[in-house]
C-alpha positions in Angstrom: 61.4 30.1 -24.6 65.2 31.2 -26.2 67.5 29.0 -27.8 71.0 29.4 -28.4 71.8 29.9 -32.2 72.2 26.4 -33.3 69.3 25.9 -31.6 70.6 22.9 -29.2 69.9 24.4 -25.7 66.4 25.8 -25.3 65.6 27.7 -21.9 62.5 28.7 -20.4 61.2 30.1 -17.4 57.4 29.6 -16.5 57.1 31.8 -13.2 54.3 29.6 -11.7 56.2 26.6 -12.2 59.9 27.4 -11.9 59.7 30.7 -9.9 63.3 31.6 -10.3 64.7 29.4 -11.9 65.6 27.8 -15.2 64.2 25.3 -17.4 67.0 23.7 -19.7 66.4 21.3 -22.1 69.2 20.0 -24.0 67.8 18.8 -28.0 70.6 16.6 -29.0 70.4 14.0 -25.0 66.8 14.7 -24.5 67.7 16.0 -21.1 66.1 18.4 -18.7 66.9 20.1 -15.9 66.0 23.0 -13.2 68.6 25.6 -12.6 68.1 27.5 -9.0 69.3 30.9 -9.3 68.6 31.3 -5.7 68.1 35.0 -5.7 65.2 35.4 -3.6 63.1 36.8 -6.7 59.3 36.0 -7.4 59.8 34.9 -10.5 62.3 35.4 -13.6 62.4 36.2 -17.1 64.6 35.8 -20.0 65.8 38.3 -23.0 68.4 37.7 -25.4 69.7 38.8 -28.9 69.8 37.5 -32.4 72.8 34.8 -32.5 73.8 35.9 -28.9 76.0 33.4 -27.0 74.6 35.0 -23.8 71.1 35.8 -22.5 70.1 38.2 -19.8 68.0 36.8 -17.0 65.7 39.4 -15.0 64.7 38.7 -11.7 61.8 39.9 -10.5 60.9 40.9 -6.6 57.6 42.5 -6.7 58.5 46.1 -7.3 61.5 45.8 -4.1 64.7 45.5 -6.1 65.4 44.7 -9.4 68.1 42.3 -10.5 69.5 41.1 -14.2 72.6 38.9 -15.0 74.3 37.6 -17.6 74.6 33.6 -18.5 76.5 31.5 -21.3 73.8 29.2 -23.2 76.7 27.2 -22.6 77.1 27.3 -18.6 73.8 28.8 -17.3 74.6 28.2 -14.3 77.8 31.2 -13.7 77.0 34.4 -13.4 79.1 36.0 -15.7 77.8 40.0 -14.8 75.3 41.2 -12.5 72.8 44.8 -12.7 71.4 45.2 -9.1 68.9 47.7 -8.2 68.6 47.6 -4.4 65.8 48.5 -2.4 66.8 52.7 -1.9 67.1 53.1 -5.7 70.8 52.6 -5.7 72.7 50.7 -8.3 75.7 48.3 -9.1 77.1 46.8 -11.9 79.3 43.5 -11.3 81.5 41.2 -13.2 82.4 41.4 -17.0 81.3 44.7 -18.7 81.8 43.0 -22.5 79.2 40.7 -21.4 76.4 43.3 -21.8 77.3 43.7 -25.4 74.9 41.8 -27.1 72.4 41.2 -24.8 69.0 43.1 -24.4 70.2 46.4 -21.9 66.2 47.9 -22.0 63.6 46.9 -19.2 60.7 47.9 -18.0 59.6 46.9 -14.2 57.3 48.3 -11.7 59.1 50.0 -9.0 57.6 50.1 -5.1 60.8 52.0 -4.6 62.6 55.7 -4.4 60.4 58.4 -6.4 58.9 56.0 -8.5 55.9 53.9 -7.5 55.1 53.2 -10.9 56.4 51.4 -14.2 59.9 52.9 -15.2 62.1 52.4 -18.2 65.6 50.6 -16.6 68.8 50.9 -19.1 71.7 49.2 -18.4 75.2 51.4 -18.6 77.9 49.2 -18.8 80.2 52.3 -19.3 78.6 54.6 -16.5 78.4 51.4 -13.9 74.3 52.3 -13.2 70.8 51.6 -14.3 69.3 54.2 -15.0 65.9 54.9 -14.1 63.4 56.7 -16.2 59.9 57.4 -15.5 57.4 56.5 -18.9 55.9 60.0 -18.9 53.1 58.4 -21.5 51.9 55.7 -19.0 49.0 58.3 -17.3 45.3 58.3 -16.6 44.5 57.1 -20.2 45.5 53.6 -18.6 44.0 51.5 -15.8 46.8 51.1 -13.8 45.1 48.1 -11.7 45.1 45.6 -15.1 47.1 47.7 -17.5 50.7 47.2 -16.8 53.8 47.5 -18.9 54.3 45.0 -20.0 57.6 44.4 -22.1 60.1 47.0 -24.1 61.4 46.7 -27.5 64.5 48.8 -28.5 64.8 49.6 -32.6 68.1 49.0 -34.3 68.9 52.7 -34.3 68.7 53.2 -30.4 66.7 56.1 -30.8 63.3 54.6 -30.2 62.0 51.7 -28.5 58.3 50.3 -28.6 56.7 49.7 -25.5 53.8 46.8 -24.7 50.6 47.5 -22.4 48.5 44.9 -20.9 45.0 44.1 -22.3 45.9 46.8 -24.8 46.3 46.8 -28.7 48.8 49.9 -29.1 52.1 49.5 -29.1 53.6 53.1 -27.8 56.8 54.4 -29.6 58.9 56.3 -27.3 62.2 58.5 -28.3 64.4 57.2 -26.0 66.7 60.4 -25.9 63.7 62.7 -24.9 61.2 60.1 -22.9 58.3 61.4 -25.0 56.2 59.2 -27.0 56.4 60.0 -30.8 54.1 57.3 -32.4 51.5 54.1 -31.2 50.9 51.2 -33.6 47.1 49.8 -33.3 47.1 46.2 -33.9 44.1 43.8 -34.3 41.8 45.7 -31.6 41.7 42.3 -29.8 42.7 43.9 -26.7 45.2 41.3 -25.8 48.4 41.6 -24.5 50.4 42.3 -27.4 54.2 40.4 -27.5 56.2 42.4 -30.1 59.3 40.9 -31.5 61.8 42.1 -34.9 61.6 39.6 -37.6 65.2 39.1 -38.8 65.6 41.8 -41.5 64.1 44.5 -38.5 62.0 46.1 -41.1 58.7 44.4 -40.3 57.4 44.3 -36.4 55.2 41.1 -35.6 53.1 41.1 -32.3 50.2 38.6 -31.3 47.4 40.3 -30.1 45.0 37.8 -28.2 44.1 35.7 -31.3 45.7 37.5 -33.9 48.9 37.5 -35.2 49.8 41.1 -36.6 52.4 42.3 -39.0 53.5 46.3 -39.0 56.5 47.8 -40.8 59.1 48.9 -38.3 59.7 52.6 -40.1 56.4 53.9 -39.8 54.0 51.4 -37.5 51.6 51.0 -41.2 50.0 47.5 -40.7 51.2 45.4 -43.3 49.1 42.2 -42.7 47.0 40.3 -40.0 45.7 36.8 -39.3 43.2 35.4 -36.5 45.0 32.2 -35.7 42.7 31.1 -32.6 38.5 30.4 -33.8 36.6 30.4 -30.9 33.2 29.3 -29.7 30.3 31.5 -30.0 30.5 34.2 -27.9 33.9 33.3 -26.4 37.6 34.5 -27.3 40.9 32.4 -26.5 44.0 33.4 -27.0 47.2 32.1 -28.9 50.6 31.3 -27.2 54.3 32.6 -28.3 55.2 32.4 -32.1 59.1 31.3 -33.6 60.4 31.6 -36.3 62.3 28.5 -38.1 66.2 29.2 -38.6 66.1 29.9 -41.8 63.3 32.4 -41.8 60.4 30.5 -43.8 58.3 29.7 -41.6 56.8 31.1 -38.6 55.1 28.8 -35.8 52.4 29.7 -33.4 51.3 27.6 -29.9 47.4 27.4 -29.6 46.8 26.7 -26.6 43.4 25.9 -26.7 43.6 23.8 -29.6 46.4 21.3 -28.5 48.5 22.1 -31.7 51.2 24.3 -33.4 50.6 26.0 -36.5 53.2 27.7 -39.0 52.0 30.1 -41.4 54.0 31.7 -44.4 55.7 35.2 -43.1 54.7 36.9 -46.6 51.0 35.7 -46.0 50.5 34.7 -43.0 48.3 31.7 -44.3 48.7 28.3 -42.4 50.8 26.1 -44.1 51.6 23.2 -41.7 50.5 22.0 -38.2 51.4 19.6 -35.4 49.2 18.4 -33.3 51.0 18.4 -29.9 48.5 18.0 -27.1 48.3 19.9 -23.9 48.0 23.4 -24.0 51.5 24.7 -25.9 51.9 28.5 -24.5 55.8 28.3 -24.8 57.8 26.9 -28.3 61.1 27.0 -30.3 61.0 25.6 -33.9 63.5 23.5 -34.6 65.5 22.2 -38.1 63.4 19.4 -40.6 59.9 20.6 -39.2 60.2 19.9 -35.7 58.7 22.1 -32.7 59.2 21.9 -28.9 56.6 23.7 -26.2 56.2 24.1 -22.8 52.2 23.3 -21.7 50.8 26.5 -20.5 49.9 25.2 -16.6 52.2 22.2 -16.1 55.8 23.2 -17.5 55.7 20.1 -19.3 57.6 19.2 -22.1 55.7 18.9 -25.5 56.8 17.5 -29.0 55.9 17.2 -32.2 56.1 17.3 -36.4 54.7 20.0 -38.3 52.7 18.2 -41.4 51.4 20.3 -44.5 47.4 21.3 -44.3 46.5 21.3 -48.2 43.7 24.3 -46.3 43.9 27.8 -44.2 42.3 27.0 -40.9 
């Protein structure tokens, strides 16, 4: 779930519930509503930037094609620039070029396509009018390519590197995006789950959820900083925690548990629980909004779930 920087419009994308489509819901009427893109794609996904006006929305066709525009928060609806990648390997760019100026331009997608047939690294030129296509050179036998797929990319501030996500892995890989090579990988929590990495604000600290745990590296050298499990578990069993967001004025970070019908925030210098909300469902999806307030999507139904974060006087 992305919001737009006064944190009004919130928009989502659940692939087995809105294929491709998107979820608005507007905070200050209360109001939802289903967006059609109508592009043929399995499913979609959406990226956007720190106090961006614009998101990018990829769409997703199963390794066929590859498609990304660029929307308002404003007027989701209108196209405002399209990246295709067609089913030959051959690229366009359409629309306004400014528009790609501060939203993500790094993707990773698995290609059925051209020489490919694998995971490749797609970076948007506004200037050059292509994608360009780069194989990850790092992604080899060490994986299982059947349940290990790339999963997400993460560009650092200084364009030189970006940190790539594996399925049902704990390492984050650094590549050099000038060369292709990979020059670093930041182990997690050895959870084995599906890492999501995201910049906190300042970009010096890199937080990622691995399964059940909620880890903390420094962004200059990968050096784990500080790690939480956020999700107990019955004996013998492991279940995993949903998307984390951090309030607007940094204090507070808030994590879905789905398997525990609540939301939890923890301190960012800590990482101890320090409010909850108990939400029902199963929240996979959230945005934390101003006065202690938290929206989330239920992880199966798409459905809308609200709720108060209250102070716990105990980590738990």
């Amino acid at each position: 779930m992305i919001a737009n920087q006064d944190r009004t419009i919130l928009l989502s994308s659940l692939g087995w519930v809105e294929q491709d489509a998107i979820w608005q819901f507007h905070v200050p009427s209360g109001t939802i509503k289903t967006i059609p893109c109508a592009t043929g794609a399995r499913y979609a996904s959406l990226h956007t930037a720190e106090a961006s006006p614009r998101f990018a929305l990829a769409h997703h066709f199963d390794g066929q094609r590859f498609h990304v525009t660029v929307r308002d928060f404003t007027d989701p609806r209108t196209v405002r620039a399209r990246a295709s990648l067609n089913e030959r390997g051959e690229s366009t760019l359409e629309g306004d070029s400014s528009a790609w100026s501060d939203v993500p331009r790094l993707y990773v997608e698995y290609l059925k396509v051209g020489p490919w047939k694998d995971f490749v690294l797609l970076t948007i030129s506004p200037a050059a009018g292509e994608i360009e296509v780069r194989p990850l050179e790092w992604y080899g036998e060490t994986y299982d390519k059947d349940y290990q797929g790339v999963t997400g990319v993460l560009p650092i501030k200084d364009g030189s590197r970006a940190i790539f996500s594996v399925q049902r892995s704990s390492e984050l890989i650094v590549q050099d995006l000038h060369t292709g090579k990979k020059v670093g990988e930041i182990v997690l929590g050895d959870r084995q789950g599906n890492p999501r990495p995201s910049l906190r604000r300042s970009e010096t600290e890199i937080w990622a959820i691995d399964y059940d745990t909620l880890v903390v590296a420094r962004t200059e050298d990968g050096r784990i900083l500080r790690s939480a499990r956020l999700q107990p578990a019955r004996e013998g069993t492991q279940e995993f925690v949903g998307d984390f967001s951090f309030s607007s004025d940094d204090r507070l970070c808030v994590i879905a548990r789905p398997f525990s019908g609540d939301v939890v925030a923890v301190e960012p210098e800590t990482l101890k629980i320090k409010a909850s909300a108990k939400i029902g469902g199963q929240p996979l999806e959230l945005v934390a909004l101003p006065e202690g307030q938290v929206l989330a999507r239920d992880w199966k139904s798409g459905a809308l779930l609200r709720g108060a974060l209250k102070r716990r006087w105990f980590a738990g």
